[in-house]
MARNU-835289 format. One record per residue (C-alpha): residue number from 1; residue in one letter; x, y, z. Coordinates in Angstrom, 3 decimals, always signed. Example, Ala and Ser with C-alpha at 12.3 -4.5 7.8 and 13.67 -1.06 7.14 Angstrom:
REC   k r        u        v        w
REC   1 A  +12.300   -4.500   +7.800
REC   2 S  +13.670   -1.060   +7.140
//
This chain:
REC   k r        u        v        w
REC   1 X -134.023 +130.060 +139.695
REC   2 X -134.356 +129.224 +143.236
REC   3 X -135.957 +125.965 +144.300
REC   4 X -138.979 +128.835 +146.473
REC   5 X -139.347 +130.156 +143.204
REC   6 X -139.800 +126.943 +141.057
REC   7 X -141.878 +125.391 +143.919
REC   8 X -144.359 +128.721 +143.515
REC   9 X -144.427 +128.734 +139.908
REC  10 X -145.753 +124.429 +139.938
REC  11 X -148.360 +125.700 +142.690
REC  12 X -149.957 +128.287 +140.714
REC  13 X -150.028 +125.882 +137.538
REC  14 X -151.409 +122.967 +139.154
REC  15 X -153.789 +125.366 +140.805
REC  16 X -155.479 +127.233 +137.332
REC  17 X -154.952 +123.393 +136.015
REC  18 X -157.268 +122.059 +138.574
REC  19 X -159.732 +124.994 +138.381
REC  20 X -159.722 +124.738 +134.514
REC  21 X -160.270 +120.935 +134.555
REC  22 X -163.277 +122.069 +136.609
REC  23 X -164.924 +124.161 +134.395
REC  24 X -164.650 +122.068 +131.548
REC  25 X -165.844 +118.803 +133.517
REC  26 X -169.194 +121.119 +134.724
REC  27 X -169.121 +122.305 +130.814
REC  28 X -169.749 +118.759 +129.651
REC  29 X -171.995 +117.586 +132.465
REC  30 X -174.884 +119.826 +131.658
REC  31 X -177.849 +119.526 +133.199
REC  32 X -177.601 +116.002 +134.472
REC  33 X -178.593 +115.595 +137.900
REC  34 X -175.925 +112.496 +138.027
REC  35 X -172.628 +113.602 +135.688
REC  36 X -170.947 +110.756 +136.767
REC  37 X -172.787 +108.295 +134.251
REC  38 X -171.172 +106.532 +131.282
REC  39 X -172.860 +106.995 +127.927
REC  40 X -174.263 +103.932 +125.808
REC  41 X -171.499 +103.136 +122.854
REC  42 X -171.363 +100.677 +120.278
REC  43 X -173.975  +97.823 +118.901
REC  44 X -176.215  +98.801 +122.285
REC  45 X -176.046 +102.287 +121.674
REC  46 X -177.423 +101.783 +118.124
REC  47 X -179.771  +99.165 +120.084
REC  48 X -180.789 +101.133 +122.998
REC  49 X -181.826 +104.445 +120.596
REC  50 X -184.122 +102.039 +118.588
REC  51 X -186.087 +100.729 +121.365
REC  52 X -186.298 +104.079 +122.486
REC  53 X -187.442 +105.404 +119.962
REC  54 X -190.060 +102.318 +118.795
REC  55 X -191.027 +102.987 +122.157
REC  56 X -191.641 +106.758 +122.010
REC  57 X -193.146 +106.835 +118.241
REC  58 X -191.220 +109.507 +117.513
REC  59 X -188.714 +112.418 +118.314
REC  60 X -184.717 +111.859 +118.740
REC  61 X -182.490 +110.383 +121.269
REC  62 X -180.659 +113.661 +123.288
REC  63 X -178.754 +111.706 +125.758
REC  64 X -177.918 +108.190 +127.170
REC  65 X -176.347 +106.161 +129.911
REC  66 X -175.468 +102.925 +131.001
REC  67 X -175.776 +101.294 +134.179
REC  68 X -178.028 +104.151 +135.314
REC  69 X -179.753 +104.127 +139.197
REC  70 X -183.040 +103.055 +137.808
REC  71 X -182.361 +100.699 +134.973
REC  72 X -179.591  +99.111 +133.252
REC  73 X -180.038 +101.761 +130.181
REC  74 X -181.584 +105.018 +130.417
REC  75 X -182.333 +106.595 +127.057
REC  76 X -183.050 +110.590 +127.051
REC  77 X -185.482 +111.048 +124.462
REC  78 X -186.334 +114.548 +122.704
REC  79 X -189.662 +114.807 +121.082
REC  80 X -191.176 +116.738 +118.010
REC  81 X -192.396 +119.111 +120.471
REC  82 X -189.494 +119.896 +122.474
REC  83 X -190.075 +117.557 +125.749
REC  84 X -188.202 +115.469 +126.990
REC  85 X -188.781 +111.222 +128.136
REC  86 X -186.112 +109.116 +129.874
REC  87 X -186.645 +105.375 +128.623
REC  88 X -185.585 +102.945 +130.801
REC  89 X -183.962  +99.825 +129.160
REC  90 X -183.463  +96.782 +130.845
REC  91 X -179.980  +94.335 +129.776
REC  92 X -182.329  +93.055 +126.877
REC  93 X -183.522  +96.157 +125.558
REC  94 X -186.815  +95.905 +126.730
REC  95 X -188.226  +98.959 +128.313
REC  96 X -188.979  +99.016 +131.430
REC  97 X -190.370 +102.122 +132.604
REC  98 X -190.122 +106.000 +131.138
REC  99 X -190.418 +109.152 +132.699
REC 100 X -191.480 +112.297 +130.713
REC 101 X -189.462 +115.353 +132.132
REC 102 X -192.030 +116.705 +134.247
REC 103 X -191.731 +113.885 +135.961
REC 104 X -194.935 +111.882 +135.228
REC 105 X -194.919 +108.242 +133.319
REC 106 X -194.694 +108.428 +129.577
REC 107 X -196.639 +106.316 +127.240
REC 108 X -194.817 +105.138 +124.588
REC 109 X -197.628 +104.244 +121.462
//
């Protein structure tokens, strides 16, 4: 095979690579305004979902991230209903602020 050849063949592979790695990366980010965020793992995940939650009275946690722009946790919280409340965690676990998805402040019970 000629080296014009082999050269063209690479291009086109790294090229559907690339636009594959795309679609899965905007696959997995969802909704998120932010995709770039690391979710909570380990003892302060289990940590972080139970404040949440104590905090909320109810519902289940949906999504989470550390070292998010507004706190050091953010916990997405789905209700019974269906809406949605981002706790805000701070390094201790202690909730600092929430935001219920229409963008008003949540009241935790």
């Amino acid at each position: 095979m000629r080296a014009r050849t082999k050269i063209g063949i690479v291009g086109v592979t790294l090229l559907g690579a690339a636009a594959g790695g795309t679609g899965i990366a905007t696959a997995a980010g969802g909704d998120d305004d932010d995709a770039s965020g690391t979710a909570i793992t380990g003892d302060a995940l289990q940590q972080a979902s139970s404040a949440a939650l104590e905090f909320t009275g109810e519902g289940r946690v949906s999504g989470t991230e550390v070292g998010d722009e507004e706190s050091y946790y953010e916990v997405e919280v789905t209700l019974d209903d269906g809406s949605q409340v981002d706790v805000q965690l701070d390094e201790g676990f202690t909730v600092v602020s929430s935001e219920a998805e229409d963008g008003n402040e949540a009241e935790g019970d």
